[in-house]
Every structure is written in structure tokens, then in C-alpha cells.
N, C-alpha and C positions, 0 to 999 in steps of 0.2 A: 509408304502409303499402301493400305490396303486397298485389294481391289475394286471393293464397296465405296472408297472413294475415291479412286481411281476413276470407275464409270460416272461417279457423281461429278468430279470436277469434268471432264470428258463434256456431257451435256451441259451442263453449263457455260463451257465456251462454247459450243454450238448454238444453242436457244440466248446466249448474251447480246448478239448484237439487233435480235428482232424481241427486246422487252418490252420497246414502246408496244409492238404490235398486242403483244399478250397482255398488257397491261390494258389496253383500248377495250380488247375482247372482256376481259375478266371484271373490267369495270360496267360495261355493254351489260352484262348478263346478271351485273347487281343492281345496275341501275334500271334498268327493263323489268325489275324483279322476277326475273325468270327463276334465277337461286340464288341462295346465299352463300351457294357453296361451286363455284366452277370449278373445272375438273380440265388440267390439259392430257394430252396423251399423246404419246411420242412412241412410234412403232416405227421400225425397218419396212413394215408391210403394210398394204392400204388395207383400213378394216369398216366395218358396219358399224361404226357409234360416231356422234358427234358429232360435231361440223370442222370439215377440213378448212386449215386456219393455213400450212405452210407445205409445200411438198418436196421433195428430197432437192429436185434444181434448185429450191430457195435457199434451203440449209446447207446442208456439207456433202449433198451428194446419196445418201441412204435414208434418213429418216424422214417422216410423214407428221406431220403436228396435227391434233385438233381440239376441238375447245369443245365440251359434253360439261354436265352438273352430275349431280351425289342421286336427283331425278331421275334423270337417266340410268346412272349403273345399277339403281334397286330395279328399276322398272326389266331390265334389261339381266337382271340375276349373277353380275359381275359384284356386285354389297349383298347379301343375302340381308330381306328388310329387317329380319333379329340383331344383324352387327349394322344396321345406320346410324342408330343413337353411339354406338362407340367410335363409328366412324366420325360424328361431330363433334364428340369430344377432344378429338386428334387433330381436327382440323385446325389450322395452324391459321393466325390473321390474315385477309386479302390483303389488308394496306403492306406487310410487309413479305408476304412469301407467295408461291405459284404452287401450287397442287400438281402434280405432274403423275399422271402413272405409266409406266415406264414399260415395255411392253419389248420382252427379248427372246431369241430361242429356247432359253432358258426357262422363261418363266417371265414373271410380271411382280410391279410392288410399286408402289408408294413412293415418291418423294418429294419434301419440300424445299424448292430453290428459294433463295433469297430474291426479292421483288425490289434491286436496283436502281 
């Protein structure tokens, strides 16, 4: 297993046993029509976007959940508004996957879990 799936299954069992929670959320923010596109984010560190959904005592101890839209990251200059149209095209079904951007010392990226 490469390392790239390494971190991916890694979250995965951590965010696994609070799906209902993000499923609530992500359904929350389509049904509200806030967006059609929710966005989770999962950082080591507390940050300025979104609305805090889960904090590290919840999870495993280190990471910070929270639940923002494709709205917020143009508005906020994390999509630059010229890559939002490529970002919808990418965007992967709610009914069956989580948006997740993934937020490490390393750097930052995209990923979609499977919606369980």
C-alpha cells in the first residue's frame, strides 16, 4: 500500500464511525440549499473556515472536522473562481461519497470517501 492510501484508509477509520454525523450535515446543507456541493475538512489544527462539526476529543485524538461548501472556498480564495467549474465537474455524488479536504503539514488535497 502506497502511502497515498495509506492516509486515505487511516481517515477513513477515523471519520467511519461519526458517518451518520456527516451524512446529517451534508444532507443539512442540501436540503437548506445552502450548496449543492459540501465540503468536509479535516485538519490536525483549528482553522478559519466552516463550521466546526467534530473536535479532536471526538475523533482519535488530533484532528478538527468541519463542514464549509465550494461557496465558501471561492469566496475565501482556497478554488480560485476560474478552477470552480472544474471543480464541479470533479465533484463526485452526495448520495454516495464525502468531499473531504484534507489539510496536513505537508500540504492540502482533495479527497472522496465513500458515504457508507
Amino acid at each position: 500500500m502506497n502511502p497515498e492510501e495509506k492516509k486515505l484508509k487511516n481517515l477513513e477509520k477515523i471519520i467511519r464511525p461519526h458517518q451518520q454525523l456527516l451524512g446529517q450535515a451534508s444532507d443539512s446543507v442540501l436540503h437548506q440549499e445552502i450548496s449543492k456541493y459540501p465540503i468536509f475538512i479535516a485538519s490536525k489544527k483549528g482553522i478559519q473556515i466552516g463550521i466546526p462539526l467534530l473536535n479532536p476529543e471526538a475523533l482519535d485524538g488530533e484532528w478538527f472536522l468541519y463542514v464549509s461548501t465550494l461557496e465558501e472556498f471561492a469566496t475565501k480564495n482556497l478554488i480560485h473562481n476560474d478552477r470552480v467549474d472544474n471543480f464541479r465537474s470533479i465533484y463526485k455524488s452526495t448520495a454516495e461519497f464525502f468531499c473531504i479536504f484534507l489539510i496536513e503539514d505537508i500540504g492540502a488535497t482533495f479527497v472522496f470517501l465513500p458515504r457508507v
